[in-house]
C-alpha positions in Angstrom: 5.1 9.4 -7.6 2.3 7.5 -9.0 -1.0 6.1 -6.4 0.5 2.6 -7.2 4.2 3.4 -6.4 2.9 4.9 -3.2 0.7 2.0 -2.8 3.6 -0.4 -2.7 5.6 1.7 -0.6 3.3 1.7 2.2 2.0 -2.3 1.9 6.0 -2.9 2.5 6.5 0.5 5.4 3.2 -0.7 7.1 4.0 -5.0 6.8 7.3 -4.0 8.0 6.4 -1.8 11.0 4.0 -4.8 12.5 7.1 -7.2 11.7 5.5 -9.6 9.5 6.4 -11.4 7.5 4.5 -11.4 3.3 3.7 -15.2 3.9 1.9 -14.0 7.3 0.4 -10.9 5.8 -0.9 -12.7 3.1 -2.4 -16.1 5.6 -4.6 -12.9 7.1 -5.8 -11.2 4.3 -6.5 -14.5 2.4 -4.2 -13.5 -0.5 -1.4 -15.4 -2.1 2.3 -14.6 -1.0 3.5 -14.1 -4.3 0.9 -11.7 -5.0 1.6 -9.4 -2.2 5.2 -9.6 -3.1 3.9 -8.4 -6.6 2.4 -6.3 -4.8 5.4 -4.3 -3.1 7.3 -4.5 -6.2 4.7 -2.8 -8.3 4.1 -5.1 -10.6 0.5 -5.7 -10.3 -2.8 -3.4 -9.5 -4.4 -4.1 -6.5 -8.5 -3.7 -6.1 -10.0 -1.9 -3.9 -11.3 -5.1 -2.4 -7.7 -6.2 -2.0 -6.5 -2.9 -0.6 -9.5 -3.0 2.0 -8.3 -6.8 3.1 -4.6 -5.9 3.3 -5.6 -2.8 5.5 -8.0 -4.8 7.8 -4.9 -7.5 8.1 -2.4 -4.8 8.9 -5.0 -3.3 11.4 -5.1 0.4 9.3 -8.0 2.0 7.6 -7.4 1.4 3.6 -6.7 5.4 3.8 -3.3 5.0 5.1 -2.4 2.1 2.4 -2.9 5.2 -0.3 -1.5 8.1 1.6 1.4 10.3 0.0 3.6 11.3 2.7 4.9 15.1 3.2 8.3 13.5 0.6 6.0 13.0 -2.0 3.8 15.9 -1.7 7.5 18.4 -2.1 8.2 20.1 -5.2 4.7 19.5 -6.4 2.7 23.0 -6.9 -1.1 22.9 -6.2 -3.1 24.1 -9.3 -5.4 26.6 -9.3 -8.3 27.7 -11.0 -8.6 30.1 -13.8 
């Protein structure tokens, strides 16, 4: 899973989990409700500005906006050096 796809993922989990609303979401981080719905959908690339101003909204470090969760992580195999 690509950083975006897991990016969009956890905007919705994380919106969801507080039980807001996108219109709400975006009133507090200043940001169009069309664009966070772009947002979720992975149709757009959020800065790191914007991922910094969604996280302060949500009330999460930006960290948990761009974690992979323990799902993600399976069936990958670590690399190592040669």
């Amino acid at each position: 899973m690509e950083i975006r796809e897991i990016f969009a993922r956890n905007l919705r989990t994380l919106r969801q989990a507080k039980d807001l609303s996108q219109e709400e979401l975006a009133h507090r981080a200043g940001i169009d409700r069309t664009y966070i719905s772009a947002l979720e959908r992975n149709v757009y690339n959020a800065s790191i500005d914007v991922v910094d101003r969604l996280a302060e909204a949500l009330g999460v470090e930006a960290a948990e906006l761009l974690k992979r969760s323990v799902r993600d992580l399976q069936g990958t195999k670590p690399k190592l050096d040669e």
